[in-house]
N, C-alpha and C positions, 0 to 999 in steps of 0.2 A: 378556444383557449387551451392550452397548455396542459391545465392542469386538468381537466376534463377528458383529450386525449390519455395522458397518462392513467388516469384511473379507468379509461374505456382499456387500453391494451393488458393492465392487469386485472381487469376481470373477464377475459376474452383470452388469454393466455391458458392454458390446457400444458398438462403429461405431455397428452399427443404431439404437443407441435413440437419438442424437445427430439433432434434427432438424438443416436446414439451414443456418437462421442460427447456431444455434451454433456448427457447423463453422467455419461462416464467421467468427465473433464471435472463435474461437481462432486462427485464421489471423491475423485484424487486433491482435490481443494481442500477437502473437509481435514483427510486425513493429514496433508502436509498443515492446513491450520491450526488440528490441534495437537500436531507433535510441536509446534513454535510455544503453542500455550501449554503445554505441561514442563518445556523447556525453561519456561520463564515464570517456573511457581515462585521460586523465591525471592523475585525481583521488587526490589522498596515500592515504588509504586504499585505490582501487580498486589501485594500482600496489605496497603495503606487502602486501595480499594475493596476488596475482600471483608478487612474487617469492617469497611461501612454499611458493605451490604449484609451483612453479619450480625447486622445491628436490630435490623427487622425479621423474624419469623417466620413464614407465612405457608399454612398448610394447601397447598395445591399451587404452591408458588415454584419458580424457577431451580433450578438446583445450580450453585457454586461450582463447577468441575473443580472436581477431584474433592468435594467433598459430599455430606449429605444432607447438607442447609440449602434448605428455599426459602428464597425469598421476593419480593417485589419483581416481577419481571425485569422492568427497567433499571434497579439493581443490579440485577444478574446479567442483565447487558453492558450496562458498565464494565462490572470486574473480570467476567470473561473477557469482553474485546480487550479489554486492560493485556489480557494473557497471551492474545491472537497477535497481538499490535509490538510488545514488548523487546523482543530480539530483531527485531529489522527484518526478520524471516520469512515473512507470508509472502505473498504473490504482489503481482503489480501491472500496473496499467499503466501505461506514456505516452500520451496525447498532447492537445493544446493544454492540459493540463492535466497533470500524475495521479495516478489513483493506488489505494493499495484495495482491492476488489473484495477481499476476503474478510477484512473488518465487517462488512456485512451481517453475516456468520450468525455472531452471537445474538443478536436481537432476534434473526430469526429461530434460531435454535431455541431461545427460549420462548417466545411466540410459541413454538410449535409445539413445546413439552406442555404449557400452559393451557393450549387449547385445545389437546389430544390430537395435533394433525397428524395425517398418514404420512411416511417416508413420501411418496413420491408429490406430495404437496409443496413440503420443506424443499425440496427438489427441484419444484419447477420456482417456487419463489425463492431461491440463491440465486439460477438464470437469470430469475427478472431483476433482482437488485443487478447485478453483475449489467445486465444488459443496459439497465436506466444511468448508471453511473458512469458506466463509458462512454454511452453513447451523449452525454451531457458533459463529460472532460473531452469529448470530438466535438463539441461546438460552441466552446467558451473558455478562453482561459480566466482564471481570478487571480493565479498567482502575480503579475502585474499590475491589477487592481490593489493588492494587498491585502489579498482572502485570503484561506487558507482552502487545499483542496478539499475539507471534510467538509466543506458548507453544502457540496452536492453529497456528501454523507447522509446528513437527513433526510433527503427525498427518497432516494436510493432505498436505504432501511428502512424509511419506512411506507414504503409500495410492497417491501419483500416481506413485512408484519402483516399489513394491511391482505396479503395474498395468505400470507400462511393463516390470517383468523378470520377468512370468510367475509371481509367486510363488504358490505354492499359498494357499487360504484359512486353513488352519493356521499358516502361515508368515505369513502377513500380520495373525491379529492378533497374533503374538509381537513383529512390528515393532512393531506399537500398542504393544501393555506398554511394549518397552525404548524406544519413543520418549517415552512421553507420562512414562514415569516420570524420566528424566532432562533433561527439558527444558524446564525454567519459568524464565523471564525474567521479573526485574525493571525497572519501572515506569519506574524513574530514567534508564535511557537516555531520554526523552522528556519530561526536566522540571529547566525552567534552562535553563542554559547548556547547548545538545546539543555531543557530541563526534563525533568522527568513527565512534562507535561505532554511531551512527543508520543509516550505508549497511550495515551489518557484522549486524544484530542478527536480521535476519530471513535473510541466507544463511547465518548459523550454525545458526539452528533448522534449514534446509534440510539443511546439510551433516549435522546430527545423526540428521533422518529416513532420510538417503541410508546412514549408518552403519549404524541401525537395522535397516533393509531386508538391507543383507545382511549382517550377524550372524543374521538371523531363517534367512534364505536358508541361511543351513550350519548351521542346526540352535538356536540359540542360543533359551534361552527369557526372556522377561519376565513379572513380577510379575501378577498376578490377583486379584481382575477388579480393571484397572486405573483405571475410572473409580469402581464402585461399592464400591468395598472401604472398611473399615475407617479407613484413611488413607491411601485413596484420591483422583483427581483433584477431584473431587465435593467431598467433605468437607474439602478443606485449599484448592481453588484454585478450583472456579468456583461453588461452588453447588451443590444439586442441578437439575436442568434437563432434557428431553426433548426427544431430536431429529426432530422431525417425517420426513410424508413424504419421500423425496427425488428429483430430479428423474431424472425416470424410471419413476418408482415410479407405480400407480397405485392410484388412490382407490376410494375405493366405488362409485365411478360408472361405475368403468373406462376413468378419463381419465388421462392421463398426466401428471404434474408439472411442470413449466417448469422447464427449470435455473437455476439462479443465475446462469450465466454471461452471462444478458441482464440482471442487476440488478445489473451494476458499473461502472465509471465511467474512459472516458477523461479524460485532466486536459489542461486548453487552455494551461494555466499552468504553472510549474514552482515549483508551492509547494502547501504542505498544502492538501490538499482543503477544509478548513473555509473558506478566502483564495480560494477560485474566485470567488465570487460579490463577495467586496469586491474583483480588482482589477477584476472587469467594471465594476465600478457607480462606481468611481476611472478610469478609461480614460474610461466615458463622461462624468463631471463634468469629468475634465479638459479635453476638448472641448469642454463647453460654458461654462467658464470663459474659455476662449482666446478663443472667438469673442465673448464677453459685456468682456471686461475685458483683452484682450491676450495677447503671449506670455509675459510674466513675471508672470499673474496669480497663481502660485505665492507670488512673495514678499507678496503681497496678504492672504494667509491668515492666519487668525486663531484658528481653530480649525478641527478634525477632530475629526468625532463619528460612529465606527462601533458603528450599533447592530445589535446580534448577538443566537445563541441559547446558551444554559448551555454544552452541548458543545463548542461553537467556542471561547468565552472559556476556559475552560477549559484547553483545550489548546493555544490559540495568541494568548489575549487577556489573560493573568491577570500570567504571573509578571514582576517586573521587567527581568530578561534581553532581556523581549524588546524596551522600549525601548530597550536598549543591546547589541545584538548581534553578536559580534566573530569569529563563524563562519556560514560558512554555511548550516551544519545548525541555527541559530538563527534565521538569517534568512529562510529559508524556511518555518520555524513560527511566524513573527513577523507577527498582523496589524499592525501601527502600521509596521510595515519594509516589508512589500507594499505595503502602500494609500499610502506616501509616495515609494516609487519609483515605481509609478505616475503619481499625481500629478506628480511630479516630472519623468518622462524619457516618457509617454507610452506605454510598454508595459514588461510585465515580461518577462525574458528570461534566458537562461544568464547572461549576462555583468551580469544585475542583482545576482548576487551574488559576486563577482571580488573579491578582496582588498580592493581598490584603491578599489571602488564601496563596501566595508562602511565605508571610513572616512571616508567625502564627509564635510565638515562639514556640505554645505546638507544632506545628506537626513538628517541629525544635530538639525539645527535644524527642521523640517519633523515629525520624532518627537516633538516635545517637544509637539506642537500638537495630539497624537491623543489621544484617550481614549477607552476602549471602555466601551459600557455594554449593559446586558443589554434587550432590548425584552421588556414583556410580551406583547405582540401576535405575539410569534413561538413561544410556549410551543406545543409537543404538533405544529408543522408540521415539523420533523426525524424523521426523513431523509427521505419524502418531499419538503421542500422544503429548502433552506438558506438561509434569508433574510438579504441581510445591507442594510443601509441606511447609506448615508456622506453624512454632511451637512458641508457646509463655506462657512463666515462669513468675509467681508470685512473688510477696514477701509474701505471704503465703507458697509459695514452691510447687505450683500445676503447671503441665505441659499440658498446650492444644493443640491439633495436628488437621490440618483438612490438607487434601492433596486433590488435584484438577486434574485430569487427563488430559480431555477434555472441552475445555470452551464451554458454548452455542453460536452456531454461526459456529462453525466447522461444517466440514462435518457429521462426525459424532455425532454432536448432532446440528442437524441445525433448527437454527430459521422457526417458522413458518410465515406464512403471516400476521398475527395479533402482532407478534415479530417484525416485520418490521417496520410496521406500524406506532405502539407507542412506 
């Protein structure tokens, strides 16, 4: 069963088996996740969660970052992830379906504060989330079913509670049961007009694994076998599907697996991962517009033609919303919104999505100009590549093309330490 393996690899999962870089790869996670969450203290939702965790006391309980209240662990998994989740900032994963990897984080951080674990505990159980939640978006899509990606949130988070508080293997697949069985999210947060429930959707799957974890912890049992049963996860939410090696794990060769945690992706942007490659390939048009035709060669445009691949359009190229979009958690899933602030101000940035900036009329009229269309030259090169191509027409009658393969921050073109950093 399923959930017996999982609980057998995380209690069998060691420091040791952690090569270097991915030590290190966790280390540079932490630090890009909580420069996103201190970026996003003052965000309505990051501060609506806060103060509910705020509401409970508790002496040996989790601490709020950035401030000095403890409270309920599961709490503090909440309004933290609320903080990691909020700017579109964190890292990401792109498979048969999207992961954001580092939402993880806070359940285990508090876990860890909670149960005095050692740094290289928290350590090795980030990897393990990181490696369970990949490798489970490489063998099932939901967003077709009309899941939502956090439903492998709970498993995920809570294998990486379950590692950071010592749970025995018995106890940890009971946390699987009671987590996977009550924790399937719907699609709809991610389609339309998003709500504030976009920062909130995956610390709640968090906070539910962290619940999980210790109901299992005192005894509590869940439903069996959770994945393969009757009407089980398999049968009603993702398919059936088998999960490979895992990193760590060794083959018949007697070589050892690569973790996942080197196949995720810092974001250079602060917008859906699909929008990495259109605002680079809009940044560099826009420069070479300026020096071709002026500084207000903006108003000179005529058209925007972002051609993309199925997945991208899809989730950030399709619905009408996104030409018109009056939140931020729209605008940040909105190609025709990036690629025209771009164009328009010359980088994208926190403050491209500010109240204030969603109601520009130029970058109003600027949307009106974009149309996204699907290339077929880009079929089957997702996710190793994300291609996106922007082309944009004059009223002189000159056509400018820059096309974008790989964004910085991919695997393949990955941020260095000093990337990080600043």
């Amino acid at each position: 069963m399923l959930a017996n393996r999982l609980a057998g690899y995380t209690q069998a999962l060691c420091y040791d088996d952690l090569p270097g870089d991915v030590v290190h790869e966790v280390k540079r996670r932490m630090l890009d996740s909580l420069a996103c969450a201190f970026g996003a203290w003052s965000a309505a939702p990051c501060r609506i969660a806060r103060q509910v965790a705020q509401s409970a006391r508790i002496p040996g309980g989790a601490t709020l970052w950035g401030t000095t209240h403890k409270t309920l662990p599961e709490l503090a998994t909440f309004a933290n992830g609320a903080l990691v989740r909020y700017l579109d900032f964190n890292d990401t994963y792109l498979s048969k379906e999207p992961a954001h990897p580092s939402d993880n984080l806070s359940a285990i951080l508090a876990a860890g504060e909670t149960s005095h674990a050692s740094g290289k505990r928290v350590i090795q159980a980030i990897a393990l989330a990181y490696e369970i939640q990949c490798r489970l978006c490489d063998a099932a899509a939901l967003r077709p079913r009309g899941w939502d990606h956090v439903t492998y949130g709970s498993i995920s988070s809570t294998l990486g509670v379950a590692k950071t508080m010592k749970l025995t293997e018995a106890q940890t697949t009971q946390a699987i049961n009671l987590a996977a069985v009550a924790n399937v999210a719907l699609r709809q947060t991610r389609v339309g007009d998003m709500s504030m429930w976009k920062a909130c959707a995956f610390s709640n799957a968090a906070r539910n694994g962290m619940f999980a974890a210790l109901l299992a912890q005192r005894g509590l049992t869940g439903p069996a076998p959770i994945f393969e049963g009757e009407k089980g996860f398999m049968k009603l939410i993702s398919g059936p599907f088998e999960l490979p090696v895992l990193g760590g794990e060794r083959t018949l060769g007697d070589k050892a697996v690569p973790f996942k945690m080197l196949d995720t992706y810092i974001k250079h942007f602060p917008v859906e991962y699909h929008a990495q490659t259109a605002v680079e390939a809009a940044l560099s048009l826009r420069a070479e517009l300026i020096d071709a035709e002026g500084p207000q060669a903006h108003e000179r445009l005529t058209e925007i033609e972002i051609g993309s691949y199925d997945v991208a359009i899809e989730i950030i190229g399709r619905d009408p919303e996104k030409w018109q979009p009056t939140t931020r958690e729209t605008a940040d899933h909105s190609l025709p919104y990036c690629v025209a602030a771009a164009l328009l101000d010359g980088r994208v940035a926190l403050h491209s999505f500010d109240p204030k900036r969603l109601r520009d009329p130029a970058l109003h009229e600027l949307m009106k100009k974009v149309r996204v269309v699907d290339q077929p030259e880009f079929v089957g090169r997702y996710p190793a590549a994300m291609p996106t191509r922007v082309t944009v027409r004059t009223t002189t009658g000159k056509a400018y093309v820059k096309q974008v393969d790989i964004p910085l921050g991919h695997p393949g073109h990955p941020m260095s330490d000093r990337d990080v950093h600043f």
